[in-house]
C-alpha positions as CSV (number, residue, x, y, z in Angstrom):
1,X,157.4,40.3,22.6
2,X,157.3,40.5,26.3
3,X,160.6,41.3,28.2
4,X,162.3,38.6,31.0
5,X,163.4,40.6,33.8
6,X,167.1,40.4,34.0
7,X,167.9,43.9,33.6
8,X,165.4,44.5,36.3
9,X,167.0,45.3,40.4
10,X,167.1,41.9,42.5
11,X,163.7,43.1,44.4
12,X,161.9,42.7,41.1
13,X,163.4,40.3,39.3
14,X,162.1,36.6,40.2
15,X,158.3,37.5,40.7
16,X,155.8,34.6,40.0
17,X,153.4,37.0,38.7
18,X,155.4,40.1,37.4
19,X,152.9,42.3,38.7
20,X,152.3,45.1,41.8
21,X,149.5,45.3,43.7
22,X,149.2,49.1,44.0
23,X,148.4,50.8,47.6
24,X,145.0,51.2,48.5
25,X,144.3,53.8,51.1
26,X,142.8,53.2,54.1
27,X,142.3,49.1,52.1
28,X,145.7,47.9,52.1
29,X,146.7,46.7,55.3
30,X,149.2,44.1,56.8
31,X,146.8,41.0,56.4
32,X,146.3,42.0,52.5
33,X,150.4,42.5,52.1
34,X,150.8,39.6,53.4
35,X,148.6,37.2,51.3
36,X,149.8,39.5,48.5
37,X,153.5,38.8,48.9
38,X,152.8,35.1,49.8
39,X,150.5,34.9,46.2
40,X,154.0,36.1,44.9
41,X,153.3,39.6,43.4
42,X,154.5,42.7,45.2
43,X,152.2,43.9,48.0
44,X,152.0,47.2,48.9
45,X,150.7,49.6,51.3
46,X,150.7,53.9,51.6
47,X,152.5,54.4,54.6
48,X,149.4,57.1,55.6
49,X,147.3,54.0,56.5
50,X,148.7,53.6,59.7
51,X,147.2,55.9,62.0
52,X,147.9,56.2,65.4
53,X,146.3,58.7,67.8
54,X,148.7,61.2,69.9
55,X,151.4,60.0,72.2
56,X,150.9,56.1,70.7
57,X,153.9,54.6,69.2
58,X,153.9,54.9,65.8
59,X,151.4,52.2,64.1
60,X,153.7,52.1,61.2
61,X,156.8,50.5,62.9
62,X,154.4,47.8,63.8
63,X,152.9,46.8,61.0
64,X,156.5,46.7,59.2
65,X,157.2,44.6,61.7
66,X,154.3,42.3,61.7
67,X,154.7,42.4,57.8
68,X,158.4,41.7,57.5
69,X,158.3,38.9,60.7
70,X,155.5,37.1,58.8
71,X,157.5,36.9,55.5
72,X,160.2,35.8,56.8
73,X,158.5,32.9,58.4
74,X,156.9,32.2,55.5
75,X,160.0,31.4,53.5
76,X,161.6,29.8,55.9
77,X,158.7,27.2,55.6
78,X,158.5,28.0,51.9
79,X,162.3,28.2,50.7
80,X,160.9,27.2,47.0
81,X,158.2,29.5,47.1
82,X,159.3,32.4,48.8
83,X,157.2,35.5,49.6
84,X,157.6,38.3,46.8
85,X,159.4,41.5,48.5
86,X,156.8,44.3,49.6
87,X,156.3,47.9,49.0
88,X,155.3,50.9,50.9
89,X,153.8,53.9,49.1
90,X,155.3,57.8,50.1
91,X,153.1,60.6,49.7
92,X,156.0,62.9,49.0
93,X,154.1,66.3,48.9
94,X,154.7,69.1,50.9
95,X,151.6,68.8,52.6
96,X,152.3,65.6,54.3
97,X,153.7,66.5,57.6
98,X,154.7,62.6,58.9
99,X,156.9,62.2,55.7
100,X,160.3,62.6,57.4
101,X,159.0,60.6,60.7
102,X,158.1,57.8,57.8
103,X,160.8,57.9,56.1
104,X,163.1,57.3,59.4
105,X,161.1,54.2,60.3
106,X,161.1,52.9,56.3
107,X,165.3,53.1,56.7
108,X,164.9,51.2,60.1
109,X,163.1,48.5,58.2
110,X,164.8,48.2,55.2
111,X,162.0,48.4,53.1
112,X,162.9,47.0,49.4
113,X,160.5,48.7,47.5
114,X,159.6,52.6,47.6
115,X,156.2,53.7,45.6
116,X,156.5,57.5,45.8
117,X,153.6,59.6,44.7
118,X,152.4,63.2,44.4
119,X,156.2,64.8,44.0
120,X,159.7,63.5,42.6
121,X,162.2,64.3,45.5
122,X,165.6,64.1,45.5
123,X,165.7,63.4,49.7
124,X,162.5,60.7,49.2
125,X,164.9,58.9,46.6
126,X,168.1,58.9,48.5
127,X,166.7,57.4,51.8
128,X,165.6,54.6,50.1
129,X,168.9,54.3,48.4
130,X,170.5,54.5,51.8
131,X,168.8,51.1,53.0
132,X,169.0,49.3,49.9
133,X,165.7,50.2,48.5
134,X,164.4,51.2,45.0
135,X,162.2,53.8,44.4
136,X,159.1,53.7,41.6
137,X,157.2,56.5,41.3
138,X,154.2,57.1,39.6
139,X,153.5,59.4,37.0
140,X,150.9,60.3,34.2
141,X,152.8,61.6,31.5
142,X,156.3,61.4,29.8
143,X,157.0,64.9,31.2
144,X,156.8,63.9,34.5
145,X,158.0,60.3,34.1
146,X,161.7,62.0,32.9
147,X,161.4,64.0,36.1
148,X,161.4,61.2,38.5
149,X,164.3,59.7,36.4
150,X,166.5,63.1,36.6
151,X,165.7,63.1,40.5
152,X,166.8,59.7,41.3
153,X,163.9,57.1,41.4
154,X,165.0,53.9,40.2
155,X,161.6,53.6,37.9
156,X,158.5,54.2,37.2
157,X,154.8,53.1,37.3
158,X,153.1,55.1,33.9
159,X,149.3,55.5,35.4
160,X,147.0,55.6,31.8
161,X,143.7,56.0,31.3
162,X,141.6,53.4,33.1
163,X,143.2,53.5,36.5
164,X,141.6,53.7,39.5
165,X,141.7,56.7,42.0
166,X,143.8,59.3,40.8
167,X,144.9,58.7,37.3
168,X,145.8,59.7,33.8
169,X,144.1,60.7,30.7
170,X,146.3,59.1,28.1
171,X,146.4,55.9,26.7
172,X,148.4,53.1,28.0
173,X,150.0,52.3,24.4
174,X,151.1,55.9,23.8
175,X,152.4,56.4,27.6
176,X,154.5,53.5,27.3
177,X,155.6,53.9,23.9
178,X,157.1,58.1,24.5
179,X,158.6,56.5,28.1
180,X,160.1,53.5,26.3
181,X,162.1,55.8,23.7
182,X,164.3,57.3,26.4
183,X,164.2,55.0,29.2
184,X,164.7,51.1,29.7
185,X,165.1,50.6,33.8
186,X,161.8,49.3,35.3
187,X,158.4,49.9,34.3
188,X,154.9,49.1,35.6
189,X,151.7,49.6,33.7
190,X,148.2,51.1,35.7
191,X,144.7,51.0,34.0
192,X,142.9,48.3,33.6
193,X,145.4,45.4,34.4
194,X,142.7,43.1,35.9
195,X,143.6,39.4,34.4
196,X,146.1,38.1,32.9
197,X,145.5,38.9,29.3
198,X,145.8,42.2,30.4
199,X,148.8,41.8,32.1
200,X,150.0,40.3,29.5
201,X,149.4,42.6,27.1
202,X,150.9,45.6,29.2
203,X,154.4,43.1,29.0
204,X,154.3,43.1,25.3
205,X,154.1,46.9,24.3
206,X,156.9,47.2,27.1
207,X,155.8,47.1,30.9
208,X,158.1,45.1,32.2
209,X,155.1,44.7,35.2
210,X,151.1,45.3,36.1
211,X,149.6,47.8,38.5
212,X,146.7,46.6,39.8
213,X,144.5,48.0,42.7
214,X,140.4,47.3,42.2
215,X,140.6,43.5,42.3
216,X,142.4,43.3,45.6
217,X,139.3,45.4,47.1
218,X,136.9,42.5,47.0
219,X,139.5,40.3,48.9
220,X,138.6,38.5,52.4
221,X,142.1,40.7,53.7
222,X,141.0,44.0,52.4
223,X,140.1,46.7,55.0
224,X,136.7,47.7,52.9
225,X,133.3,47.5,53.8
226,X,131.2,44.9,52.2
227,X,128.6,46.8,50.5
228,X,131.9,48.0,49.1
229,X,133.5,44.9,48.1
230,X,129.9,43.7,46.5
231,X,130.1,47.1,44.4
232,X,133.5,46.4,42.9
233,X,132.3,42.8,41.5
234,X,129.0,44.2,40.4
235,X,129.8,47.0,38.8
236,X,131.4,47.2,35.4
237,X,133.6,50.2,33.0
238,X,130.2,52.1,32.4
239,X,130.3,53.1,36.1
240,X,133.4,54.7,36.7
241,X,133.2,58.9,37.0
242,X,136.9,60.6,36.0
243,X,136.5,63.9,38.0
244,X,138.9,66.5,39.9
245,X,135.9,67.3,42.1
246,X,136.3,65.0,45.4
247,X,140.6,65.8,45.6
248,X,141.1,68.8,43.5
249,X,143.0,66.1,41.6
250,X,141.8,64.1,38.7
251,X,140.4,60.4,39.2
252,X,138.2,57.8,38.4
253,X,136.0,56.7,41.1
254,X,132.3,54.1,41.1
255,X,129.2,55.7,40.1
256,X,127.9,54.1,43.4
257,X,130.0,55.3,45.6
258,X,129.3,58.9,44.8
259,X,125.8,58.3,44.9
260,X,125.8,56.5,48.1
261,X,128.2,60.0,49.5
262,X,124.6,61.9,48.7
263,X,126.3,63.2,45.6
């Protein structure tokens, strides 16, 4: 039986679809947060999509801005149907040389909702804490999942089998059963959440919410190409390729898309 959400925090408790809509990079933008947040499910974005060239003030203080000045407008015109709270995705490895500039400007803002990725670290989890926010980070297996908890995130998204771009082997029922015997804070489900039979499903074995990234591709506000977007809709679970060979790290990416790289 699925769970109601009032032992989730405030910024998740509420939603009109419990479900986040994962960040897309270089895809999710403002305009797609936006109408995400508006739909009422989380939006999100990673922070690494704003790119601004050398001596330019830094893009992502103005899409925050843009994001969090539409919202509000939004709900004061909407006070029954207020925007869902947004999300912005840290790529907390070492390698990411912008993380402490980013993490400044996500304090400034007062983002609600941290997705951390690629690293649990204590610093990530306590600058969100230090404006208000919560931290989820991802994760594709119990070992790593208790991790994240022991270094302070707040909860977790378990990314199974059938996730797109980086993702896990295992299967969603076994992922969230071995994370469910130890931990009950909040819990999001990746891998094939794409309607909402599967969303629902992911709430009864115990996901308190959906992950879901692929979908929002084909949308008006994404920033994809549209040979892109037509791929997405046409294409179907016999042409996704799971290889480490593009990142080093493994993923499931389109069978077109690979061909159409000349690979």
């Amino acid at each position: 039986m699925a769970r109601n959400d009032s032992h989730l925090p405030k910024a998740l408790q509420g939603l009109r679809i419990p479900l986040i809509a994962s960040p897309l990079f270089i895809i999710s933008v403002p305009k797609l947060v936006i109408a995400q947040c508006k739909a009422g499910i989380v939006g999100s974005f990673p922070a690494l999509n704003a790119r601004e060239g050398a001596g330019e003030h830094p893009l992502l203080d103005t899409w925050l801005t843009e994001i969090r000045e539409e919202l509000d407008r939004h709900n004061q015109a909407n006070p029954d149907t207020p925007a869902a709270p947004y999300a912005v995705n840290q790529i907390v490895h070492r390698s990411n040389e912008r993380l402490e500039r980013d993490l400044e400007i996500c304090v400034k803002h007062e983002v609600p909702i941290w997705i951390t990725s690629l690293g649990a670290r204590v610093e990530v989890n306590e600058a969100a804490h230090s404006c208000g926010g919560i931290v989820m980070h991802d994760i594709i297996n119990n070992r790593f999942a208790k991790k994240a908890i022991e270094k302070g995130a707040d909860g977790l998204v378990a990314v199974a089998a059938g996730a797109g771009g980086h993702a896990g082997q295992q299967s969603p029922f076994a992922l969230v059963r071995e994370i469910r015997e130890w931990f009950d804070g909040p819990l999001a489900l990746s891998g094939s959440i794409a309607t909402g039979e599967s969303l629902l499903g992911a709430r009864a074995m115990g996901a308190d919410l959906g992950y879901t990234g692929s979908p929002f591709i084909a949308t008006d506000e994404a920033n994809a190409d549209q040979g892109y977007k037509d791929m997405i809709v046409d294409s179907g679970a016999e042409d996704i390729v799971y290889s480490s060979l593009f990142t080093g790290v493994w993923g499931n990416y389109l069978k077109g898309s690979v061909e159409a790289a000349g690979m």
